[in-house]
N, C-alpha and C positions, 0 to 999 in steps of 0.2 A: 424250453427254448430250443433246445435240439429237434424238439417233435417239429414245433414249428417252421422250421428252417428247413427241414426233410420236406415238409408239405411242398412250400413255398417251393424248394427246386423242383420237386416234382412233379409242380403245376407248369414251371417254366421246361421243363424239360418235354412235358405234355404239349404244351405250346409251339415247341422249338419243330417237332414231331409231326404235329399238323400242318405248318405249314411247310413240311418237307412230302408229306401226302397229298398235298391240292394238284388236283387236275391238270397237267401239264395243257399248253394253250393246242387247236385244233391246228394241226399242221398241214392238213389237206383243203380243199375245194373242190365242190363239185360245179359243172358248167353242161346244161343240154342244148344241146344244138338242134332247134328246128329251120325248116328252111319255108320262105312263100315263093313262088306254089310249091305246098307238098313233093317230095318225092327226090330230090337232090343227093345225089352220091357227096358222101364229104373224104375227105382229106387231108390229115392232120402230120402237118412236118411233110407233106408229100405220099405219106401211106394211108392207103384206103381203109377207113374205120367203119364203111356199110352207109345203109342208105340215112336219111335224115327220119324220124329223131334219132340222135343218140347222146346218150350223158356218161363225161368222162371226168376222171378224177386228177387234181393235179396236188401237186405236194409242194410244200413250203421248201426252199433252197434255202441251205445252212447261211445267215447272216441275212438273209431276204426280211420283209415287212409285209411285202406284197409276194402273190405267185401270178407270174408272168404266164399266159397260157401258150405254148407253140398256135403258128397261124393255121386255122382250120379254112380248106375251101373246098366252097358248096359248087358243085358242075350237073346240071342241070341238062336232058338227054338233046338238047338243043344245042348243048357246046357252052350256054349261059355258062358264069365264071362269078364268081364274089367272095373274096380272103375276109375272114375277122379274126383279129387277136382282142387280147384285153389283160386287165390287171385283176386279179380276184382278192379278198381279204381271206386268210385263213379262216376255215369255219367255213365259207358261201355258199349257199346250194342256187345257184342262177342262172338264168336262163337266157341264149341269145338267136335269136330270128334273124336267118341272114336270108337276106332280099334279092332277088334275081334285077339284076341290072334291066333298067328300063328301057335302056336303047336297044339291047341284046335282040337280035335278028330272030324269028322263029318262036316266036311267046306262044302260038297256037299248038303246037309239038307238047311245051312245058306242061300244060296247063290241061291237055291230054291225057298226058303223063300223070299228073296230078290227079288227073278224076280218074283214073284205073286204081292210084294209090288209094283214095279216100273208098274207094270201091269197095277194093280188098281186104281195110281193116276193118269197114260195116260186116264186111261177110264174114271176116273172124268175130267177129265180137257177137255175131245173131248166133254165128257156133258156139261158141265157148258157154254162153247162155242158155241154148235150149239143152248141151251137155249140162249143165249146172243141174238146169230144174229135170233132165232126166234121173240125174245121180241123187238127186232130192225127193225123189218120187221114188226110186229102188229102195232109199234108206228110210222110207217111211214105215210107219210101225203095220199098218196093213198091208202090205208089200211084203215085209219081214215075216208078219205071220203067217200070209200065204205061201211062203219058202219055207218055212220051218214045218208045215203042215204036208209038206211033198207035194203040193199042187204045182200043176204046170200053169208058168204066168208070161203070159206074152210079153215081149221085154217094151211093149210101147204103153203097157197097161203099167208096169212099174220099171 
């Protein structure tokens, strides 16, 4: 009777244990801010956080349900202007596209602007890629063996 009684707390006491280890709930949210056209300076709470995209993180406020984001605005090299705020659920990773005002004067400047931006990140990304497959061709086992061999190897041949 006494074994049993031991057991028995020490299942509940097991019990009591586990739910004192569960995963507290996710107190952050993430939110990216792109903007259309491409290439829009943002501004969160008024300080410059860099160009569009950028994903920022906010944090659950003690007593909070929701996390309120400060107003982020997109200013666009035309003077264009657009605020968005929002309510996030702890946990969120989402995403918001802020839209250059329609009426906003000067849309051919933006949209300029925008195709230099989209330019720039083809040109990095053609970089970043033909590094890859250079660094992939160096680390190849006949590349290696010809280094190990002391042979001299053109660095475009590995």
């Amino acid at each position: 009777m006494i074994r049993w009684t031991l057991s028995l707390a020490s299942a509940a006491l097991a019990v009591l244990l586990a739910g004192c280890a569960a995963p507290a709930a996710k107190e952050t949210a993430t939110l990216t801010y792109e903007t259309k056209p491409e290439g829009a300076s943002l501004f969160e709470a008024g300080q410059p956080i860099g160009m569009a995209p950028q994903t920022r993180s906010y944090k659950l406020e003690a007593g909070a349900s929701t996390i309120k984001t400060p107003e982020v605005t997109a200013v666009w090299p035309s003077g264009a202007k657009t605020g968005f705020y929002t309510f996030l659920k702890p946990g969120a990773d989402d995403m918001a596209t802020l839209e250059r005002p329609s009426k906003a004067p000067d849309l051919q400047k933006d949209l300029d602007h925008a195709a230099k931006v989209v330019a720039g990140k083809e040109a990095e990304q053609r970089r970043l890629k033909e590094e890859a497959k250079r660094e992939q061709t160096r680390n190849s086992a006949r590349c290696q063996q010809q280094q190990q061999k002391g042979q001299q190897v053109a660095i475009s041949d590995c």
